[in-house]
C-alpha positions as CSV (number, residue, x, y, z in Angstrom):
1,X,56.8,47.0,-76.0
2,X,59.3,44.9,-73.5
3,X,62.7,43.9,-75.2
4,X,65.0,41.2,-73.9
5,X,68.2,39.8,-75.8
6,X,68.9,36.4,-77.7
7,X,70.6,33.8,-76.1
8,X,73.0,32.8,-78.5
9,X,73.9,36.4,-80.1
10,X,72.8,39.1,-78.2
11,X,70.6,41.1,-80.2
12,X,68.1,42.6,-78.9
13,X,64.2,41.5,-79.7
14,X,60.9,43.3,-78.9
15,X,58.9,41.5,-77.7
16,X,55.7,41.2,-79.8
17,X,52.4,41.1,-78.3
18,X,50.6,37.7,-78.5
19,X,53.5,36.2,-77.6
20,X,53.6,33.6,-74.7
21,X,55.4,31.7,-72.1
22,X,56.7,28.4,-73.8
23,X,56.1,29.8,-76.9
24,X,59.6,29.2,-79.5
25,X,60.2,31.8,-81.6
26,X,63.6,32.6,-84.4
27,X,66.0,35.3,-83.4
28,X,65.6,37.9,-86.1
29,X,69.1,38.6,-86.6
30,X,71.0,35.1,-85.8
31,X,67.9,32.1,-86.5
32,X,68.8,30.5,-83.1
33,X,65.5,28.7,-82.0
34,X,64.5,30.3,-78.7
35,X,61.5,30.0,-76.1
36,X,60.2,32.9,-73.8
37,X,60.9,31.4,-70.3
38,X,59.2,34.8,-68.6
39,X,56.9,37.6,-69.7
40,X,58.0,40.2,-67.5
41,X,60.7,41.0,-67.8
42,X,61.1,38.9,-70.5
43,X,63.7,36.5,-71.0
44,X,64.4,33.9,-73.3
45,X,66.6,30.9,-73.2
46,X,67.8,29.0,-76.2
47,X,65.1,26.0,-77.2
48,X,67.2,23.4,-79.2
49,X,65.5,21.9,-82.4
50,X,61.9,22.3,-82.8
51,X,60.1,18.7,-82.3
């Protein structure tokens, strides 16, 4: 399983399987809405509020 790190804190998230590019997702450990930009290696970016 890949794992790339939040944005906004840092912490580090494994990425789960299903999960796709331009898909938003919560931080685990902060709740910062952020979207997977790339698969591999993956890398998120912070996504703002949820429309």
């Amino acid at each position: 399983m890949a794992v790339s790190e939040c944005p906004e804190c840092t912490f580090h998230i494994q990425l789960e399987e299903g999960v796709e590019v331009g898909q938003v997702i919560n931080c685990p450990d902060c709740g910062a809405l952020i979207k997977l930009v790339r698969e591999f290696p993956p890398v998120f970016e912070l996504a703002g509020e949820k429309e």
